[in-house]
C-alpha positions in Angstrom: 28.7 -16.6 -1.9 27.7 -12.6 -1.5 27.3 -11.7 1.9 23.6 -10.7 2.9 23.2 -6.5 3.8 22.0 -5.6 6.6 18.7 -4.5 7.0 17.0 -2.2 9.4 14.3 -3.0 11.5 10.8 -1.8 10.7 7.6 -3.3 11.7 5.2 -5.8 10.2 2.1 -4.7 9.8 3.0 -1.3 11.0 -0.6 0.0 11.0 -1.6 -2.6 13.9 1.8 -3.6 15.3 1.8 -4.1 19.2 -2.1 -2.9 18.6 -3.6 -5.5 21.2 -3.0 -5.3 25.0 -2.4 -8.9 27.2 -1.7 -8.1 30.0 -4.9 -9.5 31.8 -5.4 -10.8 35.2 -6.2 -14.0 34.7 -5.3 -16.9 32.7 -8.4 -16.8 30.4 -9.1 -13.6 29.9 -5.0 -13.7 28.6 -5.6 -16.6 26.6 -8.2 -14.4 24.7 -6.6 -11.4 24.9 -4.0 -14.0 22.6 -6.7 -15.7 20.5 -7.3 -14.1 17.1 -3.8 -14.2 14.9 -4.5 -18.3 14.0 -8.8 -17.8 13.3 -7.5 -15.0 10.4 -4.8 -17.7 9.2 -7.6 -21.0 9.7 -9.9 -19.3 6.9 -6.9 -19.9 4.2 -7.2 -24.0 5.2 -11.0 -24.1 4.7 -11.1 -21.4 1.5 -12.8 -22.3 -1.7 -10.2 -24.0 -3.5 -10.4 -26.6 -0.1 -14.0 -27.3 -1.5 -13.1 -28.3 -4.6 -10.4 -30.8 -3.7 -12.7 -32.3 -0.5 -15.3 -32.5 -3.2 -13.5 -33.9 -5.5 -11.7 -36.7 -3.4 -15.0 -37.5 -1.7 -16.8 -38.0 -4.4 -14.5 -40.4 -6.6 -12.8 -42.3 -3.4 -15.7 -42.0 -0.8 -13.5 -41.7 2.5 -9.9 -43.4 1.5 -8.6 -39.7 1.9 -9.8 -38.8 5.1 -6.2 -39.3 6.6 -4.6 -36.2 4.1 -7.0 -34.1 5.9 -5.7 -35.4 9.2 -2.0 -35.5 7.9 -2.1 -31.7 6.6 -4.2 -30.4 9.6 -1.1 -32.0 12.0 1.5 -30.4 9.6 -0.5 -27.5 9.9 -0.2 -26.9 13.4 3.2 -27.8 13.6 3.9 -25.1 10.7 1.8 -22.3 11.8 3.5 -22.6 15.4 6.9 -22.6 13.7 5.8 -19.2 12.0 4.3 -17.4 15.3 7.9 -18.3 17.3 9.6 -17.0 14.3 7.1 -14.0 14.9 7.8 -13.8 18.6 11.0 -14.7 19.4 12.8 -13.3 16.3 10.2 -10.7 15.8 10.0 -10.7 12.4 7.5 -11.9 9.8 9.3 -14.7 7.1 9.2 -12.6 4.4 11.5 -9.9 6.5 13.5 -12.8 7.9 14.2 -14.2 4.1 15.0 -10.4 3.4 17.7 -9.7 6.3 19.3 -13.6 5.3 19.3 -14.0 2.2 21.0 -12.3 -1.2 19.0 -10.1 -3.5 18.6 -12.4 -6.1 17.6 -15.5 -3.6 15.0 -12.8 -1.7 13.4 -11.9 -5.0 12.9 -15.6 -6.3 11.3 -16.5 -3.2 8.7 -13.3 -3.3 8.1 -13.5 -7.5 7.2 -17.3 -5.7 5.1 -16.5 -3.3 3.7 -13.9 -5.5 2.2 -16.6 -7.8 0.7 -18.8 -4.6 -0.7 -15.5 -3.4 -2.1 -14.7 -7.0 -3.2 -18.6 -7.6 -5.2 -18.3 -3.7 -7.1 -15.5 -4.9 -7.9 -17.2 -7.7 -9.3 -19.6 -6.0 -11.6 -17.0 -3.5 -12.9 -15.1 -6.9 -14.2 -18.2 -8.0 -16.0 -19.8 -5.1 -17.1 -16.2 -4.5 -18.7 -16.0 -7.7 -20.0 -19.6 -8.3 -22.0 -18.2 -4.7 -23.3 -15.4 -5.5 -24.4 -17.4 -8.3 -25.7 -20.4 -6.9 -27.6 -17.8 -4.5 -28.5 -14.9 -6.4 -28.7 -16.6 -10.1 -25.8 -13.3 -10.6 -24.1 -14.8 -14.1 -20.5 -15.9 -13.5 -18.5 -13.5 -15.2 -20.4 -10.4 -13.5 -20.0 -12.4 -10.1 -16.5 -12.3 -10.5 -15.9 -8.6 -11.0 -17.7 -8.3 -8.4 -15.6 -9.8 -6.2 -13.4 -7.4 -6.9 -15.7 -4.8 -4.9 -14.4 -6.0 -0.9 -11.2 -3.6 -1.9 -13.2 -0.7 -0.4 -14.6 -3.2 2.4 -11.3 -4.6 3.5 -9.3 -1.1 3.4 -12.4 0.5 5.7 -12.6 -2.4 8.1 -9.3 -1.9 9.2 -9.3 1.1 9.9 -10.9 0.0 13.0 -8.1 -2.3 14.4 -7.4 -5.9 14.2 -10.2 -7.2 16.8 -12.4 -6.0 14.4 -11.3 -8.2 11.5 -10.8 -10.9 14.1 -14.0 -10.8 14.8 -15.6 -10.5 11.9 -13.5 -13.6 10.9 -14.8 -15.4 13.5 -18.4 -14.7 12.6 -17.5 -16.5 8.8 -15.8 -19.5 10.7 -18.9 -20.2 12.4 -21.6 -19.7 9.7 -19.4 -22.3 7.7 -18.7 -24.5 10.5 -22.7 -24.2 11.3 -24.0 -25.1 7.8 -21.6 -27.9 7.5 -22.9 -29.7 10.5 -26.7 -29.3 9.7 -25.4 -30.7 6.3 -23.9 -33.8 8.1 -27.0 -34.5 9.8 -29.0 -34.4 7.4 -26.5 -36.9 5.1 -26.1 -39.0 8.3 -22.6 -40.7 7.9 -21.6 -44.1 8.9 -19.3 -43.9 11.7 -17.1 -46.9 10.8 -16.5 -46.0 7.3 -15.7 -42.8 8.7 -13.2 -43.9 10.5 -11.8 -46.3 7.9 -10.7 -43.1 5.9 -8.5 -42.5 8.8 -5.7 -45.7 8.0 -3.2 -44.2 5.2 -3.3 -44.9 1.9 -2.0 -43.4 -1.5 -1.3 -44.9 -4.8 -0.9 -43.4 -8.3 -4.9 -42.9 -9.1 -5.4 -40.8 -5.6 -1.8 -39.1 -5.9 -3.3 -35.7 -7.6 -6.4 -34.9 -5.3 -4.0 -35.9 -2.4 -1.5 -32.9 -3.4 -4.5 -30.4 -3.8 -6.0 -31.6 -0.4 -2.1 -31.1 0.8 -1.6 -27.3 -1.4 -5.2 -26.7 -0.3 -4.6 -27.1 3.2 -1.0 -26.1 4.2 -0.3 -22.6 2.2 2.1 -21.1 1.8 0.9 -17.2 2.2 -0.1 -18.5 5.9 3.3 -19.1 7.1 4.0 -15.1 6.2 0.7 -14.3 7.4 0.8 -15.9 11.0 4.8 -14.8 11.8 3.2 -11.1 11.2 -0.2 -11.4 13.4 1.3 -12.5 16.3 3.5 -9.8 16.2 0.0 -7.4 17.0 0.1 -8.3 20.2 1.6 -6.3 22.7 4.0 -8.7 24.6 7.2 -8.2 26.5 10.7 -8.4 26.3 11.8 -10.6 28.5 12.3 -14.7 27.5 9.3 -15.9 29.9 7.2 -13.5 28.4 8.0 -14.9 25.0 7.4 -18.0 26.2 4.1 -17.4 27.3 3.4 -15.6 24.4 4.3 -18.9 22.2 2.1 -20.9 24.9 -1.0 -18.6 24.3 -0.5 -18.6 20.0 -0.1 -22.3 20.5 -3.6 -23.0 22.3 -5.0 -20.5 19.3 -4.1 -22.9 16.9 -4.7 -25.4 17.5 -8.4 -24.8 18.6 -8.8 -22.7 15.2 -6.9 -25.2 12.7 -8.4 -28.3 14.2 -11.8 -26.3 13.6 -10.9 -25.9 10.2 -9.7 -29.5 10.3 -13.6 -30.6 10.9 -14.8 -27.9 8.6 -12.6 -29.9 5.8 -13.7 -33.7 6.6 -17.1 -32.3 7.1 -17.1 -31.8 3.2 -14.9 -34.9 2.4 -17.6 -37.0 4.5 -20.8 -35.0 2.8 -19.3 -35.7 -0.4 -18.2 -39.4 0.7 -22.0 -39.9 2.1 -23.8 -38.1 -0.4 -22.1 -39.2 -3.8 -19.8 -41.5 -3.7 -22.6 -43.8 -2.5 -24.9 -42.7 -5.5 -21.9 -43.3 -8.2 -21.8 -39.3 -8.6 -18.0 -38.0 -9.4 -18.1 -34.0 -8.7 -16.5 -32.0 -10.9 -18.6 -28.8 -10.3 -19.0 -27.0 -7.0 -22.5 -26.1 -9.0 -23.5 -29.6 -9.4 -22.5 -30.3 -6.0 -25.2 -27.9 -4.5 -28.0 -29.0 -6.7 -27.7 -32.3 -5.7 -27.7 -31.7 -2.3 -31.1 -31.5 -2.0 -32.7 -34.2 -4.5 -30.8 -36.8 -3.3 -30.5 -35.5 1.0 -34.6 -35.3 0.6 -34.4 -31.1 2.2 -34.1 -27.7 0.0 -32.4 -26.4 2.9 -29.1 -28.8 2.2 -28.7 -26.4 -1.4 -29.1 -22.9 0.6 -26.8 -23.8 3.8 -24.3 -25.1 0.9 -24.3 -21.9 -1.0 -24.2 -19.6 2.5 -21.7 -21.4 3.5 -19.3 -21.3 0.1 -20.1 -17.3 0.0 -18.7 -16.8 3.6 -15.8 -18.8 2.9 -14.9 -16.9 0.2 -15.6 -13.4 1.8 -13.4 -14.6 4.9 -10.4 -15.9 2.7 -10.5 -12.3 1.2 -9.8 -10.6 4.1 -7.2 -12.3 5.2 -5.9 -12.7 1.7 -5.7 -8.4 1.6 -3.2 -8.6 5.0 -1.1 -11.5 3.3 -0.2 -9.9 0.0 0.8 -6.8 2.4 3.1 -8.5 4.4 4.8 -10.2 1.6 5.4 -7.2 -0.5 6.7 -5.2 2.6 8.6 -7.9 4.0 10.6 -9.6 0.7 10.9 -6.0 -1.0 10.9 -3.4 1.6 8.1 -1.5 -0.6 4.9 0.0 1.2 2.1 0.2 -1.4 -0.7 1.5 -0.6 -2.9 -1.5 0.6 -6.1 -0.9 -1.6 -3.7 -0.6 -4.2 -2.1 -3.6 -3.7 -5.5 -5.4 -3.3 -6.6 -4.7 -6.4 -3.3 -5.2 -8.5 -3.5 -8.9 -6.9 -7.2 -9.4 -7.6 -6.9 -8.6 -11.0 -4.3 -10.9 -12.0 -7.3 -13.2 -10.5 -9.7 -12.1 -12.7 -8.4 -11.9 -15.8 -7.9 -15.8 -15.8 -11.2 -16.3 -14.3 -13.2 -14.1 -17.0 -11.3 -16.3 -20.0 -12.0 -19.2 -17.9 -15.5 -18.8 -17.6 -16.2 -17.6 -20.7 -14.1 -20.5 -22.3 -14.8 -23.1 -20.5 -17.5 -22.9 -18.7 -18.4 -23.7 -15.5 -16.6 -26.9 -15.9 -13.3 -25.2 -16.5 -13.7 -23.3 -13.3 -13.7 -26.4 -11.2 -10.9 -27.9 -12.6 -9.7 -24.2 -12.6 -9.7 -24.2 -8.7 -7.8 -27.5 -8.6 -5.0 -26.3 -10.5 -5.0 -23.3 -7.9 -4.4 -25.9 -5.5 -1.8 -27.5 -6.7 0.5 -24.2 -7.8 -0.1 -23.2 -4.3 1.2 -26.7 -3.3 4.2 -26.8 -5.8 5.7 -23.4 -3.8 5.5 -24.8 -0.4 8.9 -25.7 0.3 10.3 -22.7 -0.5 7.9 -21.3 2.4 8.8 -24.6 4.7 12.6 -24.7 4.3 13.2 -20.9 5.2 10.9 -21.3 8.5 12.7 -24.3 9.6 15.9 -23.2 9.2 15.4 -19.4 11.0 12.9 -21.3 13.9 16.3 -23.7 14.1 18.2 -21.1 14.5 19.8 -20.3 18.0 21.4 -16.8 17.4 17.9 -15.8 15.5 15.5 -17.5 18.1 17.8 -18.0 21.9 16.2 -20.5 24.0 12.9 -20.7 21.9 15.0 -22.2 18.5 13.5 -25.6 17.7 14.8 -28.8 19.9 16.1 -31.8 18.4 12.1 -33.3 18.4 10.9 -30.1 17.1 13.4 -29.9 14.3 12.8 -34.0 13.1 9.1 -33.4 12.7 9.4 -30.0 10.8 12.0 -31.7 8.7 9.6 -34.8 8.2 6.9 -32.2 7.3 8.6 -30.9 4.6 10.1 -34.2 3.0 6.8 -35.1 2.5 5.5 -32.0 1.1 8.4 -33.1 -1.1 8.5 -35.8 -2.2 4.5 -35.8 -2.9 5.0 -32.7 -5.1 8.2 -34.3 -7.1 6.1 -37.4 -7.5 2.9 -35.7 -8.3 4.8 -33.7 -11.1 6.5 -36.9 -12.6 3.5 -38.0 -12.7 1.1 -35.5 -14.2 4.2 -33.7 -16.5 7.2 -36.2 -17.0 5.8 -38.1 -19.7 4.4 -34.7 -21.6 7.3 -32.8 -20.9 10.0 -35.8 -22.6 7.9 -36.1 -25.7 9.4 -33.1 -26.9 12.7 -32.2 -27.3 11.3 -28.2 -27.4 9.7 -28.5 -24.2 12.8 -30.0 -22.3 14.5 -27.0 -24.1 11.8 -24.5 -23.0 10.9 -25.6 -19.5 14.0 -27.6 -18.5 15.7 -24.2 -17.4 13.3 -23.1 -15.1 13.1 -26.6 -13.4 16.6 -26.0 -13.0 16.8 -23.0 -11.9 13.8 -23.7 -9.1 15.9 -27.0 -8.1 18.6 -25.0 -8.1 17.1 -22.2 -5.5 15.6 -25.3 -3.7 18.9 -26.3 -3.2 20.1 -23.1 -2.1 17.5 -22.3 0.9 17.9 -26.0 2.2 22.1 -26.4 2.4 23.6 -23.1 1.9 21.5 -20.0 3.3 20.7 -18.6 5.6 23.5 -16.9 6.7 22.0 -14.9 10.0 22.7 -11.6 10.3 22.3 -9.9 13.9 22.9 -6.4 14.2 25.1 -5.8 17.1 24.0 -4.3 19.9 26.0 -1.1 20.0 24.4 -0.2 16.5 21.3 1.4 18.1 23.6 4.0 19.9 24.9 4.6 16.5 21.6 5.5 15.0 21.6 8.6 17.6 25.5 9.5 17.8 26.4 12.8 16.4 23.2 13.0 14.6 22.9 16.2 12.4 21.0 18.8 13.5 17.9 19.8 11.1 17.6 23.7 10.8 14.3 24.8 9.2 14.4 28.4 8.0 11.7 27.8 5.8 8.8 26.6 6.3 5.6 25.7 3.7 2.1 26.0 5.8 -1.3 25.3 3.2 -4.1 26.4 4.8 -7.8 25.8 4.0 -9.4 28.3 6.2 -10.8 25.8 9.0 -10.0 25.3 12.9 -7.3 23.1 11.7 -6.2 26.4 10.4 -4.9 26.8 13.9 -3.1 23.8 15.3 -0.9 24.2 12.0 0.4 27.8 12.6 0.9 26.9 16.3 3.7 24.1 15.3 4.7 26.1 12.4 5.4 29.1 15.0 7.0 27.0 17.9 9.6 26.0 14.7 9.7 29.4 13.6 10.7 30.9 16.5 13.2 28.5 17.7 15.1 28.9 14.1 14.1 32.2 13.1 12.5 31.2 10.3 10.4 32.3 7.8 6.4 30.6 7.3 5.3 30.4 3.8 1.2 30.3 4.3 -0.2 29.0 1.1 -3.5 29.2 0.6 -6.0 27.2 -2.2 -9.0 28.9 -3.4 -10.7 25.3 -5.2 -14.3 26.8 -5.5 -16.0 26.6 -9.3 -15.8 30.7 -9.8 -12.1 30.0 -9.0 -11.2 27.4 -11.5 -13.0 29.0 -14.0 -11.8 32.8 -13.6 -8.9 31.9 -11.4 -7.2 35.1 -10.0 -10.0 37.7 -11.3 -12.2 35.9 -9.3 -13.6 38.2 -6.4 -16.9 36.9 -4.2 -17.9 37.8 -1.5 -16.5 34.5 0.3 -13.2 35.1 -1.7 -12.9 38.8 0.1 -13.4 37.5 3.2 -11.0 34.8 3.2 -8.0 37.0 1.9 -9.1 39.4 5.1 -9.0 36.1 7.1 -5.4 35.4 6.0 -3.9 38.9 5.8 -5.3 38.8 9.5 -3.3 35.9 10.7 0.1 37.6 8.5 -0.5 40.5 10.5 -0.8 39.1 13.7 2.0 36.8 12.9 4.2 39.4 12.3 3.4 41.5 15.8 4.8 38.2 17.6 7.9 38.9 15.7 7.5 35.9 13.0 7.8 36.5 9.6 5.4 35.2 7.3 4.1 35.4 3.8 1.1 34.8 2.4 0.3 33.4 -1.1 -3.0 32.4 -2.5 -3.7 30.3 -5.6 -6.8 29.8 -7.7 -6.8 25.8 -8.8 -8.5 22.4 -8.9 -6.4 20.5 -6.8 -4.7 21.9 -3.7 -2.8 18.6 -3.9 -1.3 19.8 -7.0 -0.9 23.6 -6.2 1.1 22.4 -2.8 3.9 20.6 -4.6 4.3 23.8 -7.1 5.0 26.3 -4.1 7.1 23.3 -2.6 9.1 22.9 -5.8 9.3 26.5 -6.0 10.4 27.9 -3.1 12.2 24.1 -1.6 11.1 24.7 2.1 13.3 22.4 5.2 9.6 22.0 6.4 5.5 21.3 5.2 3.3 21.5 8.6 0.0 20.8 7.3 -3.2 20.3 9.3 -4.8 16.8 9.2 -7.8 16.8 7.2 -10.1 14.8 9.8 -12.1 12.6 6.9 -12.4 9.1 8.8 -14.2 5.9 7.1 -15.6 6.2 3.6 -14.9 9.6 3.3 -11.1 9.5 4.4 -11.0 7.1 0.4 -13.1 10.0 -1.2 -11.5 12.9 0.0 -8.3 12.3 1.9 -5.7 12.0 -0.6 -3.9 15.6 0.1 -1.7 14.8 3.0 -0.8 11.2 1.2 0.0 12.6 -2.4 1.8 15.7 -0.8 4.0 13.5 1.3 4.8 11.1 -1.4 5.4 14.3 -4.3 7.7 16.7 -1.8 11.3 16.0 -0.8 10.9 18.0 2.4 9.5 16.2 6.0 5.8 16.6 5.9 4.7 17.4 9.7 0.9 16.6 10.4 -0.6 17.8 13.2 -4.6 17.2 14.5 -7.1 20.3 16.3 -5.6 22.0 19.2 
């Protein structure tokens, strides 16, 4: 078996990493200072694709399964607390963990994997999003669903404003959905004992399918990355009783937000139950669903609280969805993408299939569209499950907070019967098609093997741990080489942050005697046009501004010479001088866009550091 590398540590989520303070004075106001990571997971468990299958199994079995609600809420919990003590006490994320344990080939199963839950979850957000928007706005289905595609921008500018933000503004979602759901139970008025009734287990081969998509609906995959990550925004300490309280804290947040979701859930199993299972009515469109409502509950308002309800869910699951597909990439591949960028590569392999969907099938097709979703996101759950149990059962990875012998029989319960309900569920729905053909056993066999196979793998033969030794953190600073900048690349724009660049360039210059390149980029339309026999007025004045500061440069004994370019794209124009004259340094003034403007205009300092081989020092106004 190859032996796993070893991987340096880098942070999850490095943008809001140890972001959020707890050290408060008392109890509650540190439980709140905690509260926040499981509310951003709780909006995956009660996400369009959640509609569909409560819909769906309400309407054709009234309240016989009520318990797989109940059943995946508990494995929920149990789960989602597994992944923030994996985040805590082995501070790492699962998708680092897998990385550090496991062998290239194994890692990059497990994230192509995850990949398709993540992709087959969004899928399921662009439609609901879109049937909204519809049901609201009349907006037709295949422009709704490009528009979905519009909270890139959104998500990237919220956070830049910290995770309390999102939090928050997650929180706000939650409770317009939870709100709307419980008008709508009071207006279908439930009967408490059949209620309860749906709470005795009961499965058999006719309620096997909608079981699995309440199950893939409810427990995802995605999450288990997503919560071992969030936790790690708060800023905790070092010592085992503060990890212990921290695991205390994360515990009381979810299970306040996941049971919320919980009631969020039955709330539309019960509706459903109450509404048509009662009439005869088998849903198979969130559409027909909502114009139901109010015919047959006697109130127009049951339709509008539906459809507010459906588009918050869907914005809410976006957000989170934008911080999942992050994670994951950085954590199985070690590969920063930009996160916009990332965003919309994994909303578009969502709406592509949506588009063709709608405009082949119909609305129809979306429904069952959105159960399918489910159930691909239901199929890759053990290879999320296994991993957690096994590094949260591991004592070198986790000390004192690994998983007791209680703690590891009901995570190992948990995922038998994620299981054995997804072997039966494809027997079941598959076996027979995939036997009648001696092709398809030829076509498809391999890749059941080969996922068997990996199965296999994660449960009996990996991880094998590996824990850095301690002394390797000295080694990162013994005999370390000593950089020696005698060049050094300065592009100024003729601004005050003109100024806190040539300060740091000169502190450098005069410490290694060497020599600053200043590099200016004349961008204006006579300059693009006539480039260097341009001559205005405001061109004169800023070559006297810059042979000013050569000149005074040179009295303090620093050398420095100036170049200035005519050219569109100062981005561009920087990476020639760099590529020409190969500086040891770049100190470059930050260009102090923030929000909207920071995605319109602040891509010089990001495609500079990504196109030049030299270290790229930023520096803000003195």
């Amino acid at each position: 078996m190859p032996e796993p590398t070893p991987v340096a540590a880098s942070a999850s989520l490095p943008e809001v990493h140890a972001s959020v303070a707890t050290g408060r004075a008392t109890f509650l106001r540190r439980m709140l200072a905690f509260a926040g990571p499981a509310y951003l997971v709780s909006v995956g468990y009660m996400d369009p694709g959640n509609w569909a299958g409560d819909l769906a199994a309400g309407s054709k079995f009234g309240y016989q399964l009520l318990w797989v609600i109940v059943l995946s809420n508990l494995m929920a919990i149990l789960l989602q607390t597994l992944a923030a003590r994996l985040g805590i006490a082995g501070g790492r994320d699962l998708a680092q963990a897998c990385r550090e344990a496991y062998p290239r080939a194994v890692c990059n199963s497990l994230w192509a994997l995850c990949e398709i839950a993540i992709a087959a979850c969004d899928l399921a957000e662009v439609l609901g999003a879109a049937i909204a928007l519809n049901l609201l706005f009349h907006v037709p289905m295949v422009i709704g669903v490009v528009l979905t595609a519009a909270d890139t921008i959104m998500v990237l500018w919220l956070s830049r404003y910290g995770i309390r933000l999102i939090e928050a503004l997650i929180l706000s979602l939650i409770a317009v959905v939870t709100g709307c759901f419980l008008v709508e139970l009071a207006f279908a008025r439930p009967i408490l004992k059949e209620v309860f009734s749906g709470i005795v287990p009961r499965i058999s081969s006719r309620t096997l399918y909608d079981s699995v998509v309440i199950l893939g609906a409810t427990v995802m995959p995605h999450n288990l990355y997503l919560h071992s990550a969030l936790v790690q925004t708060r800023r905790i300490g070092r010592t085992l009783a503060d990890k212990r309280e921290a695991c205390k804290f994360n515990f009381f947040d979810s299970f306040l937000a996941l049971n919320g979701a919980m009631i969020v859930n039955a709330s539309i199993l019960v509706l459903a139950a109450a509404v048509f299972f009662n009439k005869g009515v088998v849903v198979d469109q969130i559409e027909q669903a909502q114009s139901m409502l109010s015919p047959l509950l006697g109130t127009t308002m049951a339709s509008v609280l539906f459809s507010i309800a459906l588009l918050a869910s869907g914005q809410s699951s976006t957000l989170t969805g934008t911080y999942a597909g992050q994670i994951v990439m950085e954590g199985f591949l070690d590969l920063r993408m930009r996160p916009w960028l990332r965003r919309l590569a994994t909303r578009s392999l969502a709406i592509i299939p949506a588009i063709f969907t709608v405009m082949m099938a119909g609305e129809k097709g979306t429904f069952d569209l959105l159960l399918l979703s489910q159930v691909i996101i239901s199929m890759q759950l053990p290879f999320a499950v296994i991993p957690l149990i096994r590094f949260t059962g591991d004592r070198g990875r986790m000390g004192e907070l690994a998983n007791g012998p209680a703690l590891k029989i009901m995570a190992w319960t948990a995922a038998a019967i994620i299981l054995i309900l997804n072997v039966w569920l494809a027997w079941v729905s598959g076996g027979p098609w995939l036997v009648a053909s001696a092709w398809r056993i030829a076509l498809i066999g391999p890749v059941i093997i080969g996922l068997m196979a990996l199965l296999g793998w994660v449960t009996f033969a990996g991880p094998k741990r590996v824990v850095e030794p301690a002394p390797r953190a000295a080694a990162v600073v013994a005999n370390l080489p000593e950089p020696v900048y005698r060049s050094i690349l300065v592009p100024l724009d003729h601004s005050d942050r003109d100024r806190a660049a040539i300060a740091h360039a000169a502190a450098m210059a005069r410490l290694h005697h060497a020599t600053l390149h200043l590099l200016h980029v004349e961008e204006g339309v006579t300059s693009q046009f006539f480039g260097a026999l341009s001559s205005t007025a405001e061109i004169q004045a800023g070559e006297q501004y810059f042979h000013g500061i050569v000149e005074s440069l040179e009295r303090e004994g620093i050398r420095a010479e100036l170049t200035v370019v005519h050219g569109r794209s100062p981005k561009d124009e920087i990476v020639k001088m760099a590529q020409r004259i190969r500086p040891d340094l770049v100190v470059m003034g930050a260009h102090g866009h923030r929000g909207v403007k920071d995605l319109i205009f602040g891509n010089t300092i990001n495609g500079v550091r990504h196109e030049v081989a030299a270290p790229v020092l930023v520096v803000g106004e003195q």
